[in-house]
C-alpha positions as CSV (number, residue, x, y, z in Angstrom):
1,X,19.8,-16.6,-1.0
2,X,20.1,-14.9,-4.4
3,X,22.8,-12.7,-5.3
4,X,21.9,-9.4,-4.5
5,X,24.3,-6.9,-5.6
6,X,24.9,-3.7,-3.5
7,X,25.9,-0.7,-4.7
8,X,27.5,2.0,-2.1
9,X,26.1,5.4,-2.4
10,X,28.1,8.6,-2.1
11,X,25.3,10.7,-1.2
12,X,27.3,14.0,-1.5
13,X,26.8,14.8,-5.5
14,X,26.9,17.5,-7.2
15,X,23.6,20.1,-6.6
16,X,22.6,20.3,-9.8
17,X,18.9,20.7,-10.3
18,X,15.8,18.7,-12.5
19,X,12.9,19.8,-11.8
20,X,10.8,22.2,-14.2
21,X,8.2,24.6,-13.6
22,X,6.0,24.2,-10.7
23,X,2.1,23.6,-10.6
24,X,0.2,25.0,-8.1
25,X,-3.1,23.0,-6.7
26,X,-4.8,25.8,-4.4
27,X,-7.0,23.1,-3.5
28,X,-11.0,23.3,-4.3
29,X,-13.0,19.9,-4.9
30,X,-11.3,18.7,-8.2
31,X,-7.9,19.7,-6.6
32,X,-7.2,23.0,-7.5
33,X,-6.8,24.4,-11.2
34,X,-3.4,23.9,-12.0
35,X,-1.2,26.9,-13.1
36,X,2.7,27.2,-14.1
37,X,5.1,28.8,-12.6
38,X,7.9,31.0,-13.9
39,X,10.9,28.7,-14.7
40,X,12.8,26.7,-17.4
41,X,13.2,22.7,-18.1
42,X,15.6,22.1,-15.9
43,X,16.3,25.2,-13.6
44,X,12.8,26.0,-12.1
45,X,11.6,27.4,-8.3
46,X,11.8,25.1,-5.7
47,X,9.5,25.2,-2.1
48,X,10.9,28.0,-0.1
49,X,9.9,26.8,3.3
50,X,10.5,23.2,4.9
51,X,7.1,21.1,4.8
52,X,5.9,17.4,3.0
53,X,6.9,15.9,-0.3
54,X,5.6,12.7,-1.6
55,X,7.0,10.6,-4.2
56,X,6.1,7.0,-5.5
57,X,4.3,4.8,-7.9
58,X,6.5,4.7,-10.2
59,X,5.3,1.9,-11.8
60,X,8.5,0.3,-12.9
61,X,10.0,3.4,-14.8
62,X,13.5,4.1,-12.9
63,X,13.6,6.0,-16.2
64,X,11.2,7.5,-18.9
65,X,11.2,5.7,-22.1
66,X,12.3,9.1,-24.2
67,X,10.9,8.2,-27.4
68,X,8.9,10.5,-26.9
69,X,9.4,14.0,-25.7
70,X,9.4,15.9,-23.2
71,X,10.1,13.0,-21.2
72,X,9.0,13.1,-17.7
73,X,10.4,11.7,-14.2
74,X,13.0,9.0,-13.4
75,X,15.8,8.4,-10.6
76,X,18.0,11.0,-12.0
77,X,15.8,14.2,-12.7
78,X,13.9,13.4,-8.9
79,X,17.8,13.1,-7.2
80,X,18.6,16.2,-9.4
81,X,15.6,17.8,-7.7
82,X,15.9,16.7,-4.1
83,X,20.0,17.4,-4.2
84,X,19.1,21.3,-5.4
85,X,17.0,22.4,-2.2
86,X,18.0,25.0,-0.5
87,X,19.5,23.2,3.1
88,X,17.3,24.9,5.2
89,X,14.2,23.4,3.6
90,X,15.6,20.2,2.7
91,X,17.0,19.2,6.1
92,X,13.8,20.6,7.8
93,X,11.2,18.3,5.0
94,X,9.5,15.2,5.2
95,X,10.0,12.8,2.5
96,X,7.6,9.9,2.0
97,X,7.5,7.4,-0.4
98,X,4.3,5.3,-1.6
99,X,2.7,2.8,-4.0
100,X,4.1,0.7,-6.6
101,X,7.4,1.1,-7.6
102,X,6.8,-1.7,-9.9
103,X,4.3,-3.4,-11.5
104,X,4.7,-7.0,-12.3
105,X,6.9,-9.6,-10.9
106,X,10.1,-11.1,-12.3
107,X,13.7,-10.9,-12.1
108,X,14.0,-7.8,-13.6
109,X,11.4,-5.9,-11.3
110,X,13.6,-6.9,-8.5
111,X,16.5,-5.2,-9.5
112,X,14.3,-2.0,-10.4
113,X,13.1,-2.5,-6.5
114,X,16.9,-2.5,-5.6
115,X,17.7,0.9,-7.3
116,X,14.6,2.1,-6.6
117,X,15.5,1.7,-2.7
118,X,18.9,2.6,-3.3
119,X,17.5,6.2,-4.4
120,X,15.5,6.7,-1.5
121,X,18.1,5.5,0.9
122,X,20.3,8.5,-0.7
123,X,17.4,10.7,-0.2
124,X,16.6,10.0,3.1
125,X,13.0,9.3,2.8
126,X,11.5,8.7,5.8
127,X,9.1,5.4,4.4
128,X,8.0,3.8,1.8
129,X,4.8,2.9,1.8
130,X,4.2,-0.3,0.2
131,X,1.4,-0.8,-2.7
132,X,0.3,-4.2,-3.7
133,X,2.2,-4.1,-7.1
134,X,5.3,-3.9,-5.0
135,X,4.8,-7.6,-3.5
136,X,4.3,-9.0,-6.6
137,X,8.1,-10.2,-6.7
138,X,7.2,-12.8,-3.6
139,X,7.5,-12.9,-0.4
140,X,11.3,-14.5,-0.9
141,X,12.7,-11.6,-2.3
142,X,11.4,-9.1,0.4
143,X,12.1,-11.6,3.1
144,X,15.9,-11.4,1.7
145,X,15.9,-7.5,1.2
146,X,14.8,-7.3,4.8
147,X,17.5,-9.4,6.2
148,X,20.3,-7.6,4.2
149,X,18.7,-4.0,4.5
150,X,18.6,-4.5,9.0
151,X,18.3,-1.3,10.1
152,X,19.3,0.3,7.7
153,X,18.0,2.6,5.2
154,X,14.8,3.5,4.7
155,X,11.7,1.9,6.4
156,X,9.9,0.0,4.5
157,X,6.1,0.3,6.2
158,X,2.9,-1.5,5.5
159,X,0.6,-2.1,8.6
160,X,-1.8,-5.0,7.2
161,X,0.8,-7.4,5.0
162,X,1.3,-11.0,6.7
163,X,2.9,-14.0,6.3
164,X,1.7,-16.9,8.0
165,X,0.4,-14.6,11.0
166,X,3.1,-11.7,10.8
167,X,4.1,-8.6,9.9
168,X,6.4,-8.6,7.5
169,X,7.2,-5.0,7.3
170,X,7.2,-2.2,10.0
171,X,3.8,-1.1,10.8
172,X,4.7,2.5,11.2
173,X,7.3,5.2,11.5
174,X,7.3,8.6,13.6
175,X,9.1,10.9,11.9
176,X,10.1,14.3,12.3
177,X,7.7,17.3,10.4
178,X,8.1,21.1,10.1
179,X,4.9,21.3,12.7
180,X,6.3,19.2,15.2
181,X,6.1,14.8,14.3
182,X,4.0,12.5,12.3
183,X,3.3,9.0,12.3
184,X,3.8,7.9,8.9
185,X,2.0,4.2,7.8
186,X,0.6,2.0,4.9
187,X,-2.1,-0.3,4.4
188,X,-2.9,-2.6,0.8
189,X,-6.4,-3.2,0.0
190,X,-7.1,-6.3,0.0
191,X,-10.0,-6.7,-2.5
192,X,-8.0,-4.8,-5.1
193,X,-7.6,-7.1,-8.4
194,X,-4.0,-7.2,-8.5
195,X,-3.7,-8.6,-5.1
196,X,-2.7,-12.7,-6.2
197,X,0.9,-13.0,-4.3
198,X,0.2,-16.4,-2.3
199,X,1.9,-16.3,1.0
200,X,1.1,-12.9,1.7
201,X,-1.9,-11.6,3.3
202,X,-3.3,-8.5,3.5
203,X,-5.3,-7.9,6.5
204,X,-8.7,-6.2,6.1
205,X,-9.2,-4.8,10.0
206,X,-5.5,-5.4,11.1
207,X,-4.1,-4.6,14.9
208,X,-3.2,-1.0,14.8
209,X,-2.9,-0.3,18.3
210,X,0.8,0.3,18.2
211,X,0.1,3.1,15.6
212,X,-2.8,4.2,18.0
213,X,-0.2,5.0,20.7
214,X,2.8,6.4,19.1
215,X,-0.5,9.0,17.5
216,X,-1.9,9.5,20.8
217,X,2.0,9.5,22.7
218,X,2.5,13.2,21.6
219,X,-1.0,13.8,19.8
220,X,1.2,13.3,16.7
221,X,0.2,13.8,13.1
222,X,-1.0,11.2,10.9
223,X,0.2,10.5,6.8
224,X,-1.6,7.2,6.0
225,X,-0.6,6.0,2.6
226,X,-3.6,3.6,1.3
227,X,-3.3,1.2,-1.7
228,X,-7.0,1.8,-2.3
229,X,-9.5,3.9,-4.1
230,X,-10.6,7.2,-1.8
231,X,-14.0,5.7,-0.5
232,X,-11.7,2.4,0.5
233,X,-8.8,4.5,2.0
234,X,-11.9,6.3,4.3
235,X,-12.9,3.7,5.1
236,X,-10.1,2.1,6.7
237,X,-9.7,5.2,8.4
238,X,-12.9,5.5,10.0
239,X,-13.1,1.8,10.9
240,X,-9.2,1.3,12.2
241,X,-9.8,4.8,14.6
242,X,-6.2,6.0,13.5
243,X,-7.9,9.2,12.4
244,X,-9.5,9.9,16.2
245,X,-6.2,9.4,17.2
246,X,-4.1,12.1,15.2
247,X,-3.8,15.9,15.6
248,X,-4.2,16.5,12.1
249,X,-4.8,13.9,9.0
250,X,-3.5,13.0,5.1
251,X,-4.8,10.9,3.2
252,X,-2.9,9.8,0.5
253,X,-3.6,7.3,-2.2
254,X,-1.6,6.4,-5.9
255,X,-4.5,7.7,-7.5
256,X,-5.7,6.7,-11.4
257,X,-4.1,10.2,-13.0
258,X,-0.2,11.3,-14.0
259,X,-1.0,14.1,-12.1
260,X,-0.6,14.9,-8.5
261,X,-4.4,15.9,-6.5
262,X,-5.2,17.7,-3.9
263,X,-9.0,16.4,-2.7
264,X,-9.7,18.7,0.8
265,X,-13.4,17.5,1.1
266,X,-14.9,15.4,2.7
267,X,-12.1,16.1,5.6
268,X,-9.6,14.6,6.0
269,X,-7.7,16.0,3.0
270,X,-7.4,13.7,0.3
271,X,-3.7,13.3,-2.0
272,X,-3.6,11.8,-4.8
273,X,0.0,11.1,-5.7
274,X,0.6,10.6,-9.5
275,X,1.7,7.7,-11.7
276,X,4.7,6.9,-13.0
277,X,6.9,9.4,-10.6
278,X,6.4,12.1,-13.2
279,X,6.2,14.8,-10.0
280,X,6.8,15.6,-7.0
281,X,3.9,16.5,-4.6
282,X,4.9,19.0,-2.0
283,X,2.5,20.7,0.5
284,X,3.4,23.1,3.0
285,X,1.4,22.3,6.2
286,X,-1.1,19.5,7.2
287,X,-3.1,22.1,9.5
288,X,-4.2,23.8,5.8
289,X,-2.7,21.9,2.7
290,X,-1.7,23.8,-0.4
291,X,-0.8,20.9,-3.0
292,X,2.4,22.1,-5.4
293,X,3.3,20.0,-8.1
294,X,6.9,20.4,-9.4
295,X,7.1,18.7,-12.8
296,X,10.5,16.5,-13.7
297,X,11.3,17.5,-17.2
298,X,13.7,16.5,-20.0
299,X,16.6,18.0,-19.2
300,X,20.3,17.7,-19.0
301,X,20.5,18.5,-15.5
302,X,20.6,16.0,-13.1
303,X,21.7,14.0,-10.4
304,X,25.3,12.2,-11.2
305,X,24.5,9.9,-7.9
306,X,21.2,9.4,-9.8
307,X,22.9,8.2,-13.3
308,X,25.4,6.2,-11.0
309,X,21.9,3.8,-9.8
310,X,20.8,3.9,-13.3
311,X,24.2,2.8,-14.7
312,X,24.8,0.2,-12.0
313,X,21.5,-1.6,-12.7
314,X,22.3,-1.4,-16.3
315,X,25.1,-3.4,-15.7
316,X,23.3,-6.2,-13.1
317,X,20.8,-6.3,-16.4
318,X,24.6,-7.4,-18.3
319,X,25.5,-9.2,-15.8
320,X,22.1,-11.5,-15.6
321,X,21.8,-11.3,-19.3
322,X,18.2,-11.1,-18.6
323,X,18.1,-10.3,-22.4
324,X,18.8,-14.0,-22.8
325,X,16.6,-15.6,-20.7
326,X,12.9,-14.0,-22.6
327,X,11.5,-16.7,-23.2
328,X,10.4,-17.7,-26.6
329,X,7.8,-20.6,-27.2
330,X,6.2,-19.5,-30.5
331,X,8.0,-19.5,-34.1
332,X,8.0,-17.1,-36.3
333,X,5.1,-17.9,-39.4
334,X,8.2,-17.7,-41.8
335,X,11.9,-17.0,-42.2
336,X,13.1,-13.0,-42.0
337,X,15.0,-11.7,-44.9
338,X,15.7,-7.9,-43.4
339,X,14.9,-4.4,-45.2
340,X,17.3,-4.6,-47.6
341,X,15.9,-7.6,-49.5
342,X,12.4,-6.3,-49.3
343,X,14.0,-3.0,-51.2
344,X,14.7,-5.2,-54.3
345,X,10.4,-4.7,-54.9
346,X,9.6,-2.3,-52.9
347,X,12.7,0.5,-53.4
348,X,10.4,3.4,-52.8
349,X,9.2,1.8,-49.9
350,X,12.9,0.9,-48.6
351,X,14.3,4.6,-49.2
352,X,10.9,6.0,-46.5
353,X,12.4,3.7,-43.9
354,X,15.8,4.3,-44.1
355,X,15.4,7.8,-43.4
356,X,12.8,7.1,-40.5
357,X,13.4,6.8,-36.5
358,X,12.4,3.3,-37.4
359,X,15.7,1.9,-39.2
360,X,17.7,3.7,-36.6
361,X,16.0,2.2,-33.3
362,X,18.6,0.1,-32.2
363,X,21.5,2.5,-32.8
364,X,19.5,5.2,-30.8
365,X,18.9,2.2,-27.8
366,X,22.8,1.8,-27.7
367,X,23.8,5.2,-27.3
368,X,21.6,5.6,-24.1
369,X,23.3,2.1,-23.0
370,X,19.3,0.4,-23.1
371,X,20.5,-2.6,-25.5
372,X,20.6,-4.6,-22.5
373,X,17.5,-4.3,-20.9
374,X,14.6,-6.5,-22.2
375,X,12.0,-3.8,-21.9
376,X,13.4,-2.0,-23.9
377,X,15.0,-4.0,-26.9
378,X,11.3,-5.5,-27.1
379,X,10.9,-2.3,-29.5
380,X,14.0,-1.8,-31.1
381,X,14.5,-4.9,-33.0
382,X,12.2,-7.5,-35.3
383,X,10.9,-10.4,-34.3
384,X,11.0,-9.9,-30.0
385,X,10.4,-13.1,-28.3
386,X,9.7,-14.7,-31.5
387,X,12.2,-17.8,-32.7
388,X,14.0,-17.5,-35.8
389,X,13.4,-13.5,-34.7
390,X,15.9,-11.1,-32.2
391,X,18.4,-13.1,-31.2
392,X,20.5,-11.5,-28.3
393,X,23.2,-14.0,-29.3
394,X,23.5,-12.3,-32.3
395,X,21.9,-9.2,-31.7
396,X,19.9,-9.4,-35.3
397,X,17.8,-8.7,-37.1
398,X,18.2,-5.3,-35.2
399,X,16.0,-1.8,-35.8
400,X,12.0,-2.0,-36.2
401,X,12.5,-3.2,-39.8
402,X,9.7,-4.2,-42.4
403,X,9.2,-7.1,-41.2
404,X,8.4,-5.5,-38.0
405,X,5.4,-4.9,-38.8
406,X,4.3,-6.7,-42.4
407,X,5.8,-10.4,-40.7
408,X,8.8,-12.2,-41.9
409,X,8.5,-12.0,-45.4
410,X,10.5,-15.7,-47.2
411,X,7.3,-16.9,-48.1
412,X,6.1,-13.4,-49.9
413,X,9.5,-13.0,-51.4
414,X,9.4,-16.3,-53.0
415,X,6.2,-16.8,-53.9
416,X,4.2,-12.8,-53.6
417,X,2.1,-14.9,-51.1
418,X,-0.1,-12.1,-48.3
419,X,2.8,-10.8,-46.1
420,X,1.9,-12.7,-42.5
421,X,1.2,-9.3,-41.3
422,X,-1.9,-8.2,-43.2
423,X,-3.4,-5.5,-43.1
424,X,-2.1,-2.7,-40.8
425,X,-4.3,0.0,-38.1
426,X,-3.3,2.3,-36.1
427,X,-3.9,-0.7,-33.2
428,X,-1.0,-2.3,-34.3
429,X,1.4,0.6,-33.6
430,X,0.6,0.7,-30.3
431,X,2.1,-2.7,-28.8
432,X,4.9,-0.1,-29.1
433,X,4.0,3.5,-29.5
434,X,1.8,2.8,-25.9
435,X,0.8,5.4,-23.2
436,X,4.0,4.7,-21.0
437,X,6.7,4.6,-23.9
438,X,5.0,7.2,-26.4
439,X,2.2,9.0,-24.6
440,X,2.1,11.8,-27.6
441,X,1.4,9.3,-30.2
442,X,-1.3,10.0,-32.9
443,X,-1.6,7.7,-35.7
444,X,-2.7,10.1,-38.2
445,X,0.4,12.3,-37.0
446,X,2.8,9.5,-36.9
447,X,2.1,7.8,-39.9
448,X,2.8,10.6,-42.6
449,X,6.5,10.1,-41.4
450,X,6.8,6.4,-43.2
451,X,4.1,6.2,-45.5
452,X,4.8,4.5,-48.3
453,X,3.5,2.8,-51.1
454,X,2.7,-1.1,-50.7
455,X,4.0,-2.2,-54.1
456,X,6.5,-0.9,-56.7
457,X,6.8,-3.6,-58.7
């Protein structure tokens, strides 16, 4: 079994609150228009009656990026707001979970899965309602998590995922609700394109006739979380019976926007949760849902339990040196010479970068405590995953320097042969400046801060 580190979490933190202003989704066919409420980054309203939040698909961001502001979501603003309920409305709430948490495979996805857990273990979520991104780290590593986890924490539910003929995760949970109980389950498409994990199945027309009876026991709610488009999700619905079965029905689905929507036709309502775990989707009853979307800005508020996950898998990325272990199969086209010797020509040019964000990337990385984690160095230094480029070892050539983007530049030094990067677009920018890390990004806003001329000599 792989070392899995644990961290112990001391649940009782300090109430201090990160949510921002409120949007409110009155619910009409596009989900309601959205419109803010009174409140400040940081301090705004909160739900003043118990009822059904829904958090998830974050997509592998335990944090956002924050090169680019305001930065939304993370572990330690969606703590700060769950810690700053009042008691009578958190303790009397349902909290689901659903969708990807991550969205690849690899090492480093499995200890984001481990903090993500961690958090909702804290938070005393009721599920979490697998997506198909979230099996994408094998069926080893969620056979392991299972066997250390027991009983404990949260449930991790998906009613249709196999292996060789089994379930591998709880089909369902029956949880308590403001209006009485729910049964709260998960099913993966299995036609969607991302579903390759071999091992695992995902059952079209599973048996769901456990979930039937704990739904018909006490003519109990139903919350079914579908990894599926809508007209999939209905489906499943209609076919499996579960909706004959309930009192009263969600749908809920990761949906293809940031934000949280509320789709009440065709019945049963329709929720689409949100990427990247920017929000959190609360709605007061099933019998007539009002969707409210609480937004979780940049702030300084937050949860200290939350920064405790965040630091802890900082240091299992340390302690793995994941850093080292990118691989890196292609050579750079020449040798790197650094910023400096490309100032002895092009001084003008030099004297733009050094006062851009650029020749300060790495310092900014290592006052957040990032320089460890792959994902993030990838644009802070030159040369990423290139040899004779970044070499953790060393940790140089550092900051997005010239060479960053011309290409190593020995050959154009010596010789004033093309630099190896050509000529430069706006396309270019965004292997870093993308819609996860830098969703404000404009190139014709962005580039007036380094322009500069190409030669001075």
């Amino acid at each position: 079994m792989r070392r899995v580190v644990v961290l112990f979490v001391l649940v009782a933190a300090v109430l201090t609150a990160a949510c921002g202003p409120s949007e409110s989704s009155t619910g009409n066919e596009d989900g309601g228009d959205a419109t803010e409420k009174a409140g400040t980054a940081g301090v705004g309203p909160s739900p003043r009656a118990p009822g059904y939040f829904f958090i998830g698909n974050d997509m592998g961001m335990p944090r956002p990026c924050g090169c680019s502001k305001p930065a939304l979501g993370g572990i330690v603003r969606r703590m700060g707001f769950f810690e700053s309920l009042p008691e009578g409305v958190s303790k009397g709430s349902l909290l689901v979970s659903g969708g990807n948490l991550i969205h690849e495979g690899g090492r480093q996805q499995e200890l984001k899965l481990e903090t993500f857990l961690q958090e909702l273990d804290a938070l005393g979520a009721a599920a979490h309602c697998l997506g198909a991104d979230d099996l994408q780290v094998g069926s080893f590593f969620w056979e392991d998590t299972l066997a250390a986890r027991g009983e404990d924490g949260t449930p991790l539910v998906s009613v249709n995922v196999t292996k060789e003929g089994h379930r591998l995760f709880r089909s369902h949970v029956v949880a308590a609700t403001p209006e009485g109980e729910a049964v709260v389950t998960g099913w993966i498409d299995p036609t969607s394109a991302g579903w390759t994990e071999p091992g695992l199945v995902a059952e079209e027309s599973p048996d769901v006739a456990d979930v039937v009876g704990a739904l018909q026991e006490k003519r109990r709610d139903l919350v079914l979380f579908a990894a599926a488009s809508a007209e999939r999700a209905r489906e499943f619905l209609e076919r499996s019976g579960l909706g004959k079965a309930a009192r009263h029905v969600l749908l809920v689905i990761p949906g293809i926007s940031d934000i949280p929507w509320l789709h009440p036709s065709p019945p049963p309502p329709l929720l689409e949760l949100g990427l990247k775990g920017q929000r959190v989707a609360y709605i007061g009853s099933l019998k007539a849902p009002v969707l409210e979307r609480f937004v979780l800005l940049d702030a300084d508020r937050g949860s200290e339990t939350g920064r405790s996950l965040l630091e802890f898998y900082r240091e299992n990325l340390a302690a793995e040196d994941l850093l080292a272990q990118v691989p890196r199969f292609e050579s750079a086209p020449a040798a790197y010479i650094g910023s400096k010797a490309c100032g002895a020509c092009h001084a003008t040019a030099l004297k733009v970068w050094e006062r851009s964000g650029h020749a300060h990337a790495w310092e900014a990385l290592e006052a957040k405590g990032d320089e460890v984690d792959p994902e993030c160095v990838r644009c802070h230094v030159t040369g990423f995953g290139l040899i004779g480029g970044f070499d953790p070892a060393s940790s140089a050539p550092v900051n997005v320097q010239c060479e960053a983007c011309h290409g190593p530049g020995a050959e154009h030094a010596a010789s004033r042969a093309p630099t190896p990067g050509g000529t430069l677009g706006g396309d270019f920018c965004l292997q870093c400046h993308d819609v996860a890390n830098s969703p404000h990004f404009k190139f014709e806003d962005y580039w007036p801060r380094i322009a500069h001329a190409l030669d001075d000599k």
